[in-house]
mmCIF file as Biopython writes it, N, C-alpha, C and O atoms, coordinates in Angstrom:
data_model
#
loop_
_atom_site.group_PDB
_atom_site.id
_atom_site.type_symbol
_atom_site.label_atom_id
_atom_site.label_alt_id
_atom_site.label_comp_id
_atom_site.label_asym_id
_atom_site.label_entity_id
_atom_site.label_seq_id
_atom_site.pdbx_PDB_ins_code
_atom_site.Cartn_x
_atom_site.Cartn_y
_atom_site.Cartn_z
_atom_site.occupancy
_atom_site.B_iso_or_equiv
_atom_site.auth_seq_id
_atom_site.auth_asym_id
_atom_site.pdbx_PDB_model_num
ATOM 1   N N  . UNK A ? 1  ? -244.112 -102.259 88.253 1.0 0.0 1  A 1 
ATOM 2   C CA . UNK A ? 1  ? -243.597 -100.935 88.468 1.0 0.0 1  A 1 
ATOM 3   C C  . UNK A ? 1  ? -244.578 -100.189 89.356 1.0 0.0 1  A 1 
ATOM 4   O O  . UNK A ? 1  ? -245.785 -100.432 89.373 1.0 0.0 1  A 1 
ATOM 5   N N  . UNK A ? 2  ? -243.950 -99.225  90.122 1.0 0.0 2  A 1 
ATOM 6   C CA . UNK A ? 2  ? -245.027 -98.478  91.139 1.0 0.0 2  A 1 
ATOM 7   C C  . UNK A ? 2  ? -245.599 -97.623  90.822 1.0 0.0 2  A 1 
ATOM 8   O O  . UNK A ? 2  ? -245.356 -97.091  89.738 1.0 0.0 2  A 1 
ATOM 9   N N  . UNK A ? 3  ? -246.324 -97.286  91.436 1.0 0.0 3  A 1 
ATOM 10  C CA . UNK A ? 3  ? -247.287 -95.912  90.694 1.0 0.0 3  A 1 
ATOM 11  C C  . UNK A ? 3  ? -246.239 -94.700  90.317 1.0 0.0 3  A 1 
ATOM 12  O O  . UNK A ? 3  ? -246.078 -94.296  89.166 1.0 0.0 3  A 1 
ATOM 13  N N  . UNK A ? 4  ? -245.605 -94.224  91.383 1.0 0.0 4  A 1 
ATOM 14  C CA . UNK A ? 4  ? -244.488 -93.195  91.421 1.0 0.0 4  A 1 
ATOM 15  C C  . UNK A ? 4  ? -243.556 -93.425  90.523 1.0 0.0 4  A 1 
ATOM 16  O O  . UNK A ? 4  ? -242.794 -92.625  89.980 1.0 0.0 4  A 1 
ATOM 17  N N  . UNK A ? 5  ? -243.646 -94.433  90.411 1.0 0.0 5  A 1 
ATOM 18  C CA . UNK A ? 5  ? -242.374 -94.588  89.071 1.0 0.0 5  A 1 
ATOM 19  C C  . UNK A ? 5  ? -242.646 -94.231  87.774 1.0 0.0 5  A 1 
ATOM 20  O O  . UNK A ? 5  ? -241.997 -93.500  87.026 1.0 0.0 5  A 1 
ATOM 21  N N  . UNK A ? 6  ? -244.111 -95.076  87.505 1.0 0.0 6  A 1 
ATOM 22  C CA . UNK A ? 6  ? -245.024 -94.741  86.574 1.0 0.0 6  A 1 
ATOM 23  C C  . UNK A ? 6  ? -245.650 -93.190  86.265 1.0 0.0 6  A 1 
ATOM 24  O O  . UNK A ? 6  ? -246.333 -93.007  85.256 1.0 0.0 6  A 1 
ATOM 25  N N  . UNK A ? 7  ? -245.356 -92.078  87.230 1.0 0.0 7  A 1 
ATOM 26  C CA . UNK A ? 7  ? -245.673 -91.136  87.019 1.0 0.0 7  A 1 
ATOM 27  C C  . UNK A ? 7  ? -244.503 -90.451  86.860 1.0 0.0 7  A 1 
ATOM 28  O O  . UNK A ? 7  ? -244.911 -89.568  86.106 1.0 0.0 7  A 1 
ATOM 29  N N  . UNK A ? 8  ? -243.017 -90.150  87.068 1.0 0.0 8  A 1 
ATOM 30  C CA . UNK A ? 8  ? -241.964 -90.046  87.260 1.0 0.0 8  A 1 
ATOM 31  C C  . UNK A ? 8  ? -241.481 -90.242  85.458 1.0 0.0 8  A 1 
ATOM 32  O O  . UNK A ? 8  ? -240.650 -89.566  84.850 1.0 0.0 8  A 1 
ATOM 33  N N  . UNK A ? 9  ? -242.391 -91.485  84.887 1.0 0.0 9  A 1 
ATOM 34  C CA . UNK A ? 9  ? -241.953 -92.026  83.411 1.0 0.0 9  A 1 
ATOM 35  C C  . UNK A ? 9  ? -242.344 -91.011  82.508 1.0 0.0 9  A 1 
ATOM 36  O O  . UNK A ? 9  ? -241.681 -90.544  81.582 1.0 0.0 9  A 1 
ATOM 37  N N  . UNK A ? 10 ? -243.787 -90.642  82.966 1.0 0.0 10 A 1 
ATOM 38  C CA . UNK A ? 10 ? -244.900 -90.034  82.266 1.0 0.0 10 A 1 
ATOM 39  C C  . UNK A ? 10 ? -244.506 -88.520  82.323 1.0 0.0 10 A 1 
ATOM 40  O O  . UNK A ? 10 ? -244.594 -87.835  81.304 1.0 0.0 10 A 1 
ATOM 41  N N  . UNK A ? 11 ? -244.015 -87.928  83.666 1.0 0.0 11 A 1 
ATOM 42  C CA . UNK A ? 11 ? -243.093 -86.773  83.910 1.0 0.0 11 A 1 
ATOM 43  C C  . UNK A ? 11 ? -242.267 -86.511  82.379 1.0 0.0 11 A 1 
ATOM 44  O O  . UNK A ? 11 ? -242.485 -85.706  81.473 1.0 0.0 11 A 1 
ATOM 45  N N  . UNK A ? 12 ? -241.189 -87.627  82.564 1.0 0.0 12 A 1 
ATOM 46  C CA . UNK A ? 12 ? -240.184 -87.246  81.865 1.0 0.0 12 A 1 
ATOM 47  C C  . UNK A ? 12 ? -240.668 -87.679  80.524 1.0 0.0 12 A 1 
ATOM 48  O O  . UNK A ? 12 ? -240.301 -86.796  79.748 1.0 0.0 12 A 1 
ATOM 49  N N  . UNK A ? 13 ? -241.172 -88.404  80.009 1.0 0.0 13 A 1 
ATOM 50  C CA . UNK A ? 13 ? -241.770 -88.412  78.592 1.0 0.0 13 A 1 
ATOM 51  C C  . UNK A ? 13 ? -242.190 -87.016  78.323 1.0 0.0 13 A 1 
ATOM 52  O O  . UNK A ? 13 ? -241.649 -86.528  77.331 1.0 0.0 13 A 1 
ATOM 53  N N  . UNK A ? 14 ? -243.253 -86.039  79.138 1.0 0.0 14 A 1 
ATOM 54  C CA . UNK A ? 14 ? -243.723 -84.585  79.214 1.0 0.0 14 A 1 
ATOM 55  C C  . UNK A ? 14 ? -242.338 -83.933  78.646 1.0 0.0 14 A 1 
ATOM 56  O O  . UNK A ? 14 ? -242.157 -83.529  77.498 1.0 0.0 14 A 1 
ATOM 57  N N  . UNK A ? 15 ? -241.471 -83.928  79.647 1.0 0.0 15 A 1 
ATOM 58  C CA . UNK A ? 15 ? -240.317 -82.993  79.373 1.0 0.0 15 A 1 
ATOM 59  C C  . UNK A ? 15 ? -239.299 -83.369  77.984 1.0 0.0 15 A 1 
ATOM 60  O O  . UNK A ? 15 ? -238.846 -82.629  77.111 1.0 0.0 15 A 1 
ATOM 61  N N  . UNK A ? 16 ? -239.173 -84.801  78.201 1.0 0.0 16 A 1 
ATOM 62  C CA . UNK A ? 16 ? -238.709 -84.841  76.629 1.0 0.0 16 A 1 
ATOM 63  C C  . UNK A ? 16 ? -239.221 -83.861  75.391 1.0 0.0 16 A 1 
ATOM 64  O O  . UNK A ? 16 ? -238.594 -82.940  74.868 1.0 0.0 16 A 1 
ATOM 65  N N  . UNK A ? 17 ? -240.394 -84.285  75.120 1.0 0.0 17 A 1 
ATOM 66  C CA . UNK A ? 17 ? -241.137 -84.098  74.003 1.0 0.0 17 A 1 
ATOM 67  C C  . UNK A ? 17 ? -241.313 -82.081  74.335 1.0 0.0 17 A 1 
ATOM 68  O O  . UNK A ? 17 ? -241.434 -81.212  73.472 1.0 0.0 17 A 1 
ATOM 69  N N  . UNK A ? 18 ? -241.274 -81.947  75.459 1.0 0.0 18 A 1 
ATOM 70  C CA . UNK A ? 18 ? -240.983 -80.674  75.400 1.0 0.0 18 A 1 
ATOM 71  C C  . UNK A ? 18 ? -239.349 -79.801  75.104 1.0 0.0 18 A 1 
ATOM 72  O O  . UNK A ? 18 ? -239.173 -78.594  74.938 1.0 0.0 18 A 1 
ATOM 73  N N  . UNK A ? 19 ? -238.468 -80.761  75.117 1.0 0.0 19 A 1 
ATOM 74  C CA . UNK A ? 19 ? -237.493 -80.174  75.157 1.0 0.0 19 A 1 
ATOM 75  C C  . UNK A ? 19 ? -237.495 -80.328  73.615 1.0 0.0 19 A 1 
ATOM 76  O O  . UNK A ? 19 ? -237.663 -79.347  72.892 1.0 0.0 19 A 1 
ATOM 77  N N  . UNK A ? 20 ? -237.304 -81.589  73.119 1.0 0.0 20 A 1 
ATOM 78  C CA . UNK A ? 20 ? -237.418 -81.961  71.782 1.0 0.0 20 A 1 
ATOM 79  C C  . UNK A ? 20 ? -238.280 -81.041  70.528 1.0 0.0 20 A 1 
ATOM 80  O O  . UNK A ? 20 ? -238.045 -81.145  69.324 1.0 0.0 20 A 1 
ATOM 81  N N  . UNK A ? 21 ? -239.243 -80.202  71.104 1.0 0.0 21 A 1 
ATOM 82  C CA . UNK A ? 21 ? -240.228 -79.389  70.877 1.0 0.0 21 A 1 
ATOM 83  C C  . UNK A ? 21 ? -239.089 -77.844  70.780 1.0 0.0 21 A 1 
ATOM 84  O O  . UNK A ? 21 ? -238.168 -77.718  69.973 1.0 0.0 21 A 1 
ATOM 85  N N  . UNK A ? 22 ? -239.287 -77.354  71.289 1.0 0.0 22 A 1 
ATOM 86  C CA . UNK A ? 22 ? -237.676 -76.501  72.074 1.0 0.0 22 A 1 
ATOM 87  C C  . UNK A ? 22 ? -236.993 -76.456  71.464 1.0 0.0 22 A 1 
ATOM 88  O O  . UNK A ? 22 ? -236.716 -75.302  71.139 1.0 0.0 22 A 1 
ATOM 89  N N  . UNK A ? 23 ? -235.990 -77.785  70.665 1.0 0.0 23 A 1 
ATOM 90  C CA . UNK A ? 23 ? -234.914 -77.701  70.041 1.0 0.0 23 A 1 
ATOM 91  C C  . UNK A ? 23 ? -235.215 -77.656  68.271 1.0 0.0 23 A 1 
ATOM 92  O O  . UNK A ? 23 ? -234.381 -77.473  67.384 1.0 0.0 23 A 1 
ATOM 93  N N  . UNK A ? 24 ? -236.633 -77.880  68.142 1.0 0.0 24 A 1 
ATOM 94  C CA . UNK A ? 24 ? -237.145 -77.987  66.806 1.0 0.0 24 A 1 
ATOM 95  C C  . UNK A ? 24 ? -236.974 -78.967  66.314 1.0 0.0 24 A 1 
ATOM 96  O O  . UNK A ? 24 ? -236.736 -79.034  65.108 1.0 0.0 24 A 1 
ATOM 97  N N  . UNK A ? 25 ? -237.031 -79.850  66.962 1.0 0.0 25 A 1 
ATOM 98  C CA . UNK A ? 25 ? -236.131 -81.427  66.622 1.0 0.0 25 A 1 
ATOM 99  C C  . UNK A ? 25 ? -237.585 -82.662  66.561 1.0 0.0 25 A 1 
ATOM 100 O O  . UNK A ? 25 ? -238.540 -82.606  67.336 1.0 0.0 25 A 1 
ATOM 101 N N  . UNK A ? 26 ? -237.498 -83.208  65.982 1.0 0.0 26 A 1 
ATOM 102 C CA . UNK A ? 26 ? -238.484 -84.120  65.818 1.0 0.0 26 A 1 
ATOM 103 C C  . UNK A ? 26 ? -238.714 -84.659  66.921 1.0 0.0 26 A 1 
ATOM 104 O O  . UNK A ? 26 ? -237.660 -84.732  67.552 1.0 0.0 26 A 1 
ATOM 105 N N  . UNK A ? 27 ? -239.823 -85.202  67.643 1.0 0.0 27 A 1 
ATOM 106 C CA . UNK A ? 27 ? -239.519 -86.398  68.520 1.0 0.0 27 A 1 
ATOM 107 C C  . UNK A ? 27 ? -239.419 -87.650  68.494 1.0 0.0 27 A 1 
ATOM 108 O O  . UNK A ? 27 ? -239.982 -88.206  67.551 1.0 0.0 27 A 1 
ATOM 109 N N  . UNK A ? 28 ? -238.825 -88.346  69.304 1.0 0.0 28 A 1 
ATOM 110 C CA . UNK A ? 28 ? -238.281 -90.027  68.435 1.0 0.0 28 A 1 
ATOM 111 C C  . UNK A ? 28 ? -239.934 -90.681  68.718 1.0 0.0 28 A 1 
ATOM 112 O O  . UNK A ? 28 ? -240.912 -89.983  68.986 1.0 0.0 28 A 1 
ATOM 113 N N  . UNK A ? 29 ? -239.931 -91.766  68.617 1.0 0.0 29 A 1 
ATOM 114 C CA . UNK A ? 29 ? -241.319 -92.504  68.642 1.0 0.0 29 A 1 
ATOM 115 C C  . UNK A ? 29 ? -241.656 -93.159  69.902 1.0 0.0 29 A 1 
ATOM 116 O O  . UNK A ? 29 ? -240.751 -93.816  70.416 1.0 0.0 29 A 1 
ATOM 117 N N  . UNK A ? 30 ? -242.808 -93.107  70.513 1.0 0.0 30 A 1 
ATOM 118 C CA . UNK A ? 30 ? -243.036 -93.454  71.737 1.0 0.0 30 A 1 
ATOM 119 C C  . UNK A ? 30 ? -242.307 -94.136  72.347 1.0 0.0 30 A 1 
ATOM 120 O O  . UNK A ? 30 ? -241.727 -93.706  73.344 1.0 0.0 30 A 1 
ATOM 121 N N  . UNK A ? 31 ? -242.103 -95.806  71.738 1.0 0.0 31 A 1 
ATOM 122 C CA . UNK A ? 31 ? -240.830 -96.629  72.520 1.0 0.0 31 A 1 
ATOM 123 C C  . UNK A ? 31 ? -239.509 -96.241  73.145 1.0 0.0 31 A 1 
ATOM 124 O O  . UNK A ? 31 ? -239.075 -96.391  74.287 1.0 0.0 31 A 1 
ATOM 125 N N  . UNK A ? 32 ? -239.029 -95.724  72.110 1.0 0.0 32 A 1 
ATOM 126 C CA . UNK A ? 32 ? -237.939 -94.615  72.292 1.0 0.0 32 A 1 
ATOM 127 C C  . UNK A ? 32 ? -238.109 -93.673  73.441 1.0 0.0 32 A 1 
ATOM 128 O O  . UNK A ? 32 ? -237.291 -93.589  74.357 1.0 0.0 32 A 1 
ATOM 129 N N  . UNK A ? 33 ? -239.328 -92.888  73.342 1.0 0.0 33 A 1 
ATOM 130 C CA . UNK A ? 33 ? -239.422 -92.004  74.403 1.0 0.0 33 A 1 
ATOM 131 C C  . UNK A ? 33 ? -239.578 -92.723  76.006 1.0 0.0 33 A 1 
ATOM 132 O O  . UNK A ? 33 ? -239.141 -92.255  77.057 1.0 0.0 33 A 1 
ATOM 133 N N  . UNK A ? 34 ? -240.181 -93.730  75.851 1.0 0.0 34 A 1 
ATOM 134 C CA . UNK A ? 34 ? -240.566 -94.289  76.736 1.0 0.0 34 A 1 
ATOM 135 C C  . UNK A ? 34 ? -238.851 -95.423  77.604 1.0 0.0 34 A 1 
ATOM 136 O O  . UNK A ? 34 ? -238.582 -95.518  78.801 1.0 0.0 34 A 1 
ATOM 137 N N  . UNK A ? 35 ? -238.266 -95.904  76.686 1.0 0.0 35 A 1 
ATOM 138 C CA . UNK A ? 35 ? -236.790 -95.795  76.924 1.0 0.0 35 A 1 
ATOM 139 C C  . UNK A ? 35 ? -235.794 -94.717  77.619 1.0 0.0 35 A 1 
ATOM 140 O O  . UNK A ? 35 ? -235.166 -94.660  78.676 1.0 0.0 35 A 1 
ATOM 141 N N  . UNK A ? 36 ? -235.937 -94.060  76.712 1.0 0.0 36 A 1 
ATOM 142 C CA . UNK A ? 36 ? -235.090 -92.818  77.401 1.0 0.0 36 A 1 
ATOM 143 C C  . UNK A ? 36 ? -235.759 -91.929  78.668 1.0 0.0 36 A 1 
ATOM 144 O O  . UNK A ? 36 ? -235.162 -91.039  79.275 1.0 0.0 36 A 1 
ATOM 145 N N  . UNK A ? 37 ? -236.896 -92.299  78.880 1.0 0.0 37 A 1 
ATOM 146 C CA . UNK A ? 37 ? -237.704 -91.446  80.241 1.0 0.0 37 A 1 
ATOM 147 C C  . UNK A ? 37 ? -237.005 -92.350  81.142 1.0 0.0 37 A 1 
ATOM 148 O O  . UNK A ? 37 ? -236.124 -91.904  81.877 1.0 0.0 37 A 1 
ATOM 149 N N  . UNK A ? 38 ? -237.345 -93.673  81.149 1.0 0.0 38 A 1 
ATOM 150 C CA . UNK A ? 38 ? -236.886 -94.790  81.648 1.0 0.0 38 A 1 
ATOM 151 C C  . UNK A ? 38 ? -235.655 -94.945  82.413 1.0 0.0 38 A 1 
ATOM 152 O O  . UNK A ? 38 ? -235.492 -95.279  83.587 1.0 0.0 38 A 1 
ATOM 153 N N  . UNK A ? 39 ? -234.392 -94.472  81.029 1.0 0.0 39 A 1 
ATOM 154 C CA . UNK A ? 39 ? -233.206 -94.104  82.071 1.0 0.0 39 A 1 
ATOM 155 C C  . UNK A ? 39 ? -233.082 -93.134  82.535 1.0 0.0 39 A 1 
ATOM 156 O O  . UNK A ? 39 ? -232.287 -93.124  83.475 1.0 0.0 39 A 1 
ATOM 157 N N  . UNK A ? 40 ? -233.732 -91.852  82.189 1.0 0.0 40 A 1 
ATOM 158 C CA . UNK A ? 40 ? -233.642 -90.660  83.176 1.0 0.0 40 A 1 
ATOM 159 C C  . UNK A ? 40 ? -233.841 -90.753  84.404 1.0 0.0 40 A 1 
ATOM 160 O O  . UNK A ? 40 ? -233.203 -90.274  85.342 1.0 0.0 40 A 1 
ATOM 161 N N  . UNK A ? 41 ? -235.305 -91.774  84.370 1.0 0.0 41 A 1 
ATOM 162 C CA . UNK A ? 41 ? -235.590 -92.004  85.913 1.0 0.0 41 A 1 
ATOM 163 C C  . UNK A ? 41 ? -234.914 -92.180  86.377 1.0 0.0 41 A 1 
ATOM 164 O O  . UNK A ? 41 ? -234.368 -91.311  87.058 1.0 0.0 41 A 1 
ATOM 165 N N  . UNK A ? 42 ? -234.423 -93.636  86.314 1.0 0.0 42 A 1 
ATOM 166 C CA . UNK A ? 42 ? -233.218 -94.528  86.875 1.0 0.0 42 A 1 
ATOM 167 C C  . UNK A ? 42 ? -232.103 -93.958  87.383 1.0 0.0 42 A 1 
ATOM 168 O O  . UNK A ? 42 ? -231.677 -94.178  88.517 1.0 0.0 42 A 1 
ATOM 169 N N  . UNK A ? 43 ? -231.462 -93.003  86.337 1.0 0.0 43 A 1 
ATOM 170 C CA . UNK A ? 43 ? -230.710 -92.118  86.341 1.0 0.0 43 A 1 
ATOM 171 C C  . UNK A ? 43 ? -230.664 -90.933  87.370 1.0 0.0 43 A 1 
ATOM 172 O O  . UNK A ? 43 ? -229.598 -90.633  87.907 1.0 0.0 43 A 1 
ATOM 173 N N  . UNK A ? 44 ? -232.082 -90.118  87.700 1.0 0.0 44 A 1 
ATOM 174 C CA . UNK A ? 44 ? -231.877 -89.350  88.948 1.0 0.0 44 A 1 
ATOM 175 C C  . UNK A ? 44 ? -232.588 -90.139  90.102 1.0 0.0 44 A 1 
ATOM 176 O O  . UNK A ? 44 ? -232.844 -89.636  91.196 1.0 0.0 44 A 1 
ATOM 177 N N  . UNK A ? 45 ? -232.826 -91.190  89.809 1.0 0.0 45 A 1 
ATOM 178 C CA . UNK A ? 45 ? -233.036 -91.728  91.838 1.0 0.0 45 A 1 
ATOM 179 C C  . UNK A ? 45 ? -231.651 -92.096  92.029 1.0 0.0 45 A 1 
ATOM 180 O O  . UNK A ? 45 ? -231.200 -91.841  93.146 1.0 0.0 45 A 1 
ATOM 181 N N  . UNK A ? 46 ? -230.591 -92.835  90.884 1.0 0.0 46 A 1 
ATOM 182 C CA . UNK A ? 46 ? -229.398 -92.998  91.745 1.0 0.0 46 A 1 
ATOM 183 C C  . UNK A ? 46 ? -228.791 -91.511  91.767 1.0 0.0 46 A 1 
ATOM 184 O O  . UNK A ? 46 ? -228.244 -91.367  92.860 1.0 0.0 46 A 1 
ATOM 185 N N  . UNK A ? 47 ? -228.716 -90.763  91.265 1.0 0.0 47 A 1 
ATOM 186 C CA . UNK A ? 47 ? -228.388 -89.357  91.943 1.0 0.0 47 A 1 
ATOM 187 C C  . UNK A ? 47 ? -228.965 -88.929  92.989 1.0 0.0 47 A 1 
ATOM 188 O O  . UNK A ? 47 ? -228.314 -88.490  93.937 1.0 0.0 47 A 1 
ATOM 189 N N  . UNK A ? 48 ? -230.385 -88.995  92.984 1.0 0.0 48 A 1 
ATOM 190 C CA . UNK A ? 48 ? -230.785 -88.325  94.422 1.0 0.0 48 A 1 
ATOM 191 C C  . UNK A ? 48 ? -230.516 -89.037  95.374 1.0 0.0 48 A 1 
ATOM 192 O O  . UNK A ? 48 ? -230.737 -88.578  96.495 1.0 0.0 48 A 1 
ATOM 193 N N  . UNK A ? 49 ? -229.915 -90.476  95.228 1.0 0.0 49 A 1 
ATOM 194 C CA . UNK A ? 49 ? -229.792 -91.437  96.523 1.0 0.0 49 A 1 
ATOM 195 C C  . UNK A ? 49 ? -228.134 -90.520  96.927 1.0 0.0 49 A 1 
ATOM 196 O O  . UNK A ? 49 ? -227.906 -90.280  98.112 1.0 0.0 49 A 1 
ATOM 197 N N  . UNK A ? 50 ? -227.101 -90.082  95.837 1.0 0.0 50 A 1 
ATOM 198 C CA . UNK A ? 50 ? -226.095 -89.752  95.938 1.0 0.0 50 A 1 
ATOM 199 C C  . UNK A ? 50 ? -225.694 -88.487  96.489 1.0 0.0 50 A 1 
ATOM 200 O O  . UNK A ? 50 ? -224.561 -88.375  96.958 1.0 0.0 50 A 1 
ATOM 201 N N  . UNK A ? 51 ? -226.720 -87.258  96.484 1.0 0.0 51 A 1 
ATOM 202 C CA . UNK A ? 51 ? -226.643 -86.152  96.041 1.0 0.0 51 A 1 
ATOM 203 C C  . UNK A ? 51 ? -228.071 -85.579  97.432 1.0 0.0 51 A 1 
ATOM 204 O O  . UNK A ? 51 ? -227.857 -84.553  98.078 1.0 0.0 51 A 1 
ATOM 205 N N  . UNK A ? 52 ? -229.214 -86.294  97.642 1.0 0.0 52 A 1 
ATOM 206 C CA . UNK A ? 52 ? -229.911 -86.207  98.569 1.0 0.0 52 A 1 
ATOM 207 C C  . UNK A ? 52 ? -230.893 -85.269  97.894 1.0 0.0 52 A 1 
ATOM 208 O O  . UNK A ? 52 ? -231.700 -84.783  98.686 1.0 0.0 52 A 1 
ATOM 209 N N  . UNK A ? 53 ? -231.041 -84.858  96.516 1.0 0.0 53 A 1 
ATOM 210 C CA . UNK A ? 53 ? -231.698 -83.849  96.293 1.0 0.0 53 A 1 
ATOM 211 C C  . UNK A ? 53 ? -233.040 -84.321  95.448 1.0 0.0 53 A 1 
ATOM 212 O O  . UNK A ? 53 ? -233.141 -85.499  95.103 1.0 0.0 53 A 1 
ATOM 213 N N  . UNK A ? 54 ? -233.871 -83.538  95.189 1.0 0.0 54 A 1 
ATOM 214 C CA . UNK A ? 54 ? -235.433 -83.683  94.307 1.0 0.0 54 A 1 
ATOM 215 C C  . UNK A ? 54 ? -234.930 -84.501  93.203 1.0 0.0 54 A 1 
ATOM 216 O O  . UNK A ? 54 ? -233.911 -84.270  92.553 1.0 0.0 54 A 1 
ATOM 217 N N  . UNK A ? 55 ? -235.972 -85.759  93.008 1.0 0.0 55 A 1 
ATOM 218 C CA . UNK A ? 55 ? -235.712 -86.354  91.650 1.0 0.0 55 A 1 
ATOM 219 C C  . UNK A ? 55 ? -235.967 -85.531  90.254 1.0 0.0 55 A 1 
ATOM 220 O O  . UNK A ? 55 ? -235.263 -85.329  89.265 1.0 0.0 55 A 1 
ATOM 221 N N  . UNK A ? 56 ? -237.698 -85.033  90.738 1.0 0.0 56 A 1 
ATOM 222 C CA . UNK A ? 56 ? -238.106 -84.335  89.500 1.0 0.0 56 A 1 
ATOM 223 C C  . UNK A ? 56 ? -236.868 -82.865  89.147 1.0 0.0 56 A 1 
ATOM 224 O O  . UNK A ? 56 ? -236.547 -82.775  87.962 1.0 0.0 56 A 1 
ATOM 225 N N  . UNK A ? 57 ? -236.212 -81.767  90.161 1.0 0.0 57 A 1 
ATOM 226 C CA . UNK A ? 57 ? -235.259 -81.401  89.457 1.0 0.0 57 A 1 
ATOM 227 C C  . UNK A ? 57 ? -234.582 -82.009  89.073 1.0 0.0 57 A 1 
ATOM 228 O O  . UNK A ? 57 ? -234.416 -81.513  87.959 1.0 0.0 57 A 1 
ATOM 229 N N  . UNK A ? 58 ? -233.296 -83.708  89.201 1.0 0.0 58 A 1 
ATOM 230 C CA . UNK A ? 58 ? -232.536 -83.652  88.767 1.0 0.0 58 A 1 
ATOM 231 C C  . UNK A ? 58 ? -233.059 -84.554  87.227 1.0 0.0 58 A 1 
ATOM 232 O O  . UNK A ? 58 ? -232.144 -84.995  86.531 1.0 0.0 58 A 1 
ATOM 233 N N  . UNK A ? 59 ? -234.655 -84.809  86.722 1.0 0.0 59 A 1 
ATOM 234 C CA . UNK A ? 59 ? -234.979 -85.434  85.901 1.0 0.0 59 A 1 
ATOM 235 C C  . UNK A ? 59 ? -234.668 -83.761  84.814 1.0 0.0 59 A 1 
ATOM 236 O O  . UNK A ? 59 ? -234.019 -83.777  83.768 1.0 0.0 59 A 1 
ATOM 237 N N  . UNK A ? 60 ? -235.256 -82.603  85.361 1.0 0.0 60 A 1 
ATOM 238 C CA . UNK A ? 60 ? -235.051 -81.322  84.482 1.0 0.0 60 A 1 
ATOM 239 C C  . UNK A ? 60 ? -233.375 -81.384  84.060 1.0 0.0 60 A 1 
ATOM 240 O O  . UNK A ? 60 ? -233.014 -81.515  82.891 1.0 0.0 60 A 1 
ATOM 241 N N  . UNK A ? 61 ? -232.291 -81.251  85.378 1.0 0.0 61 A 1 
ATOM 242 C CA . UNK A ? 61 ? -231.546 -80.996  84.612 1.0 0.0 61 A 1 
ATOM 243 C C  . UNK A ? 61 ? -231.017 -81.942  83.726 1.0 0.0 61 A 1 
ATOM 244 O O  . UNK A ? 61 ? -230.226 -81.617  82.840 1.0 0.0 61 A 1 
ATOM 245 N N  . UNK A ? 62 ? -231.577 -83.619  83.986 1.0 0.0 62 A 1 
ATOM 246 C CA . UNK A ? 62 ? -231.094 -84.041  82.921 1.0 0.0 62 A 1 
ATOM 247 C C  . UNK A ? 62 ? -231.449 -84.051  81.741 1.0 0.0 62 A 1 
ATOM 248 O O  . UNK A ? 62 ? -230.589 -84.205  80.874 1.0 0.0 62 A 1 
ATOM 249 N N  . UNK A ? 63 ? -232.822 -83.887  81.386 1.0 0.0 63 A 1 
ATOM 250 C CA . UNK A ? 63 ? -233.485 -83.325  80.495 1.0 0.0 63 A 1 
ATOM 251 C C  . UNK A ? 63 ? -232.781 -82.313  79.396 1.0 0.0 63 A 1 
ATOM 252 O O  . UNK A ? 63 ? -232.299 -82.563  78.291 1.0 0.0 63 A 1 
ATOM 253 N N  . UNK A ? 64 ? -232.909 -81.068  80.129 1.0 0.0 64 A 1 
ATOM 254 C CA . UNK A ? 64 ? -232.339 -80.301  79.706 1.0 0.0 64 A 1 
ATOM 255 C C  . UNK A ? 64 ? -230.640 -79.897  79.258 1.0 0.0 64 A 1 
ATOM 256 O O  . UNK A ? 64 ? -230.093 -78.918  78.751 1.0 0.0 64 A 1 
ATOM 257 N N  . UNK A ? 65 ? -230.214 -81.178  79.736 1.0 0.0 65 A 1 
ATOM 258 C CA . UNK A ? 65 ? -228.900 -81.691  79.299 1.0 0.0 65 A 1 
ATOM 259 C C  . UNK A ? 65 ? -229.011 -81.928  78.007 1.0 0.0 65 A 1 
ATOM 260 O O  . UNK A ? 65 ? -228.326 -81.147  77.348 1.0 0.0 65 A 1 
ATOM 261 N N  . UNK A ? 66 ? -229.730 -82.862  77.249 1.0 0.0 66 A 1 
ATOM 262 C CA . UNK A ? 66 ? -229.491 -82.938  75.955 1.0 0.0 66 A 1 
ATOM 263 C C  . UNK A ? 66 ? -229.290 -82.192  74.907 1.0 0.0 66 A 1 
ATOM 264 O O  . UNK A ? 66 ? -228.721 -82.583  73.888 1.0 0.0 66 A 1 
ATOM 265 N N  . UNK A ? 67 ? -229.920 -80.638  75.159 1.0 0.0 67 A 1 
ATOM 266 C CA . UNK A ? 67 ? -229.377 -79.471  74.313 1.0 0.0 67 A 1 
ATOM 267 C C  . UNK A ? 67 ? -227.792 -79.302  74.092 1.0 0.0 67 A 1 
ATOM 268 O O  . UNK A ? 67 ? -227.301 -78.733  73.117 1.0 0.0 67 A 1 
ATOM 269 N N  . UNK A ? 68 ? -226.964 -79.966  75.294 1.0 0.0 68 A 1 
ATOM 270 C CA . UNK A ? 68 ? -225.624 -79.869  75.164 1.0 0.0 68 A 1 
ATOM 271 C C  . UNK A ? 68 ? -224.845 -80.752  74.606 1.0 0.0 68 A 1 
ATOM 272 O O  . UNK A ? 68 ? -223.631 -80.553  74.545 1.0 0.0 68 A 1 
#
């Protein structure tokens, strides 16, 4: 894995555990977190390949999707 990716993981692990924090909600356990950062990533590079826009916003709004 590349560095950028690897920081991109570490990003969204941050924002999880912050949102999760946020919602008063426990956070799941590293693996888990480290899973679900995982597909977020994944998740906004094929959006930004689609959409042309910042990964790290579309990692927020997906992030911040889970409140919904």
């Amino acid at each position: 894995m590349g560095f950028f990716k690897q920081q991109e993981e570490r990003l969204a692990i941050r924002f999880l555990r912050w949102q999760y924090q946020k919602l008063g909600k426990a956070a799941s356990n590293e693996d888990e977190l480290r899973r679900q950062a995982t597909i977020i990533v994944d998740e906004a590079h094929r959006i930004a390949r689609e959409r042309g826009q910042n990964v790290v916003s579309i990692m927020k709004e997906l992030i911040s999707n889970l409140r919904k």
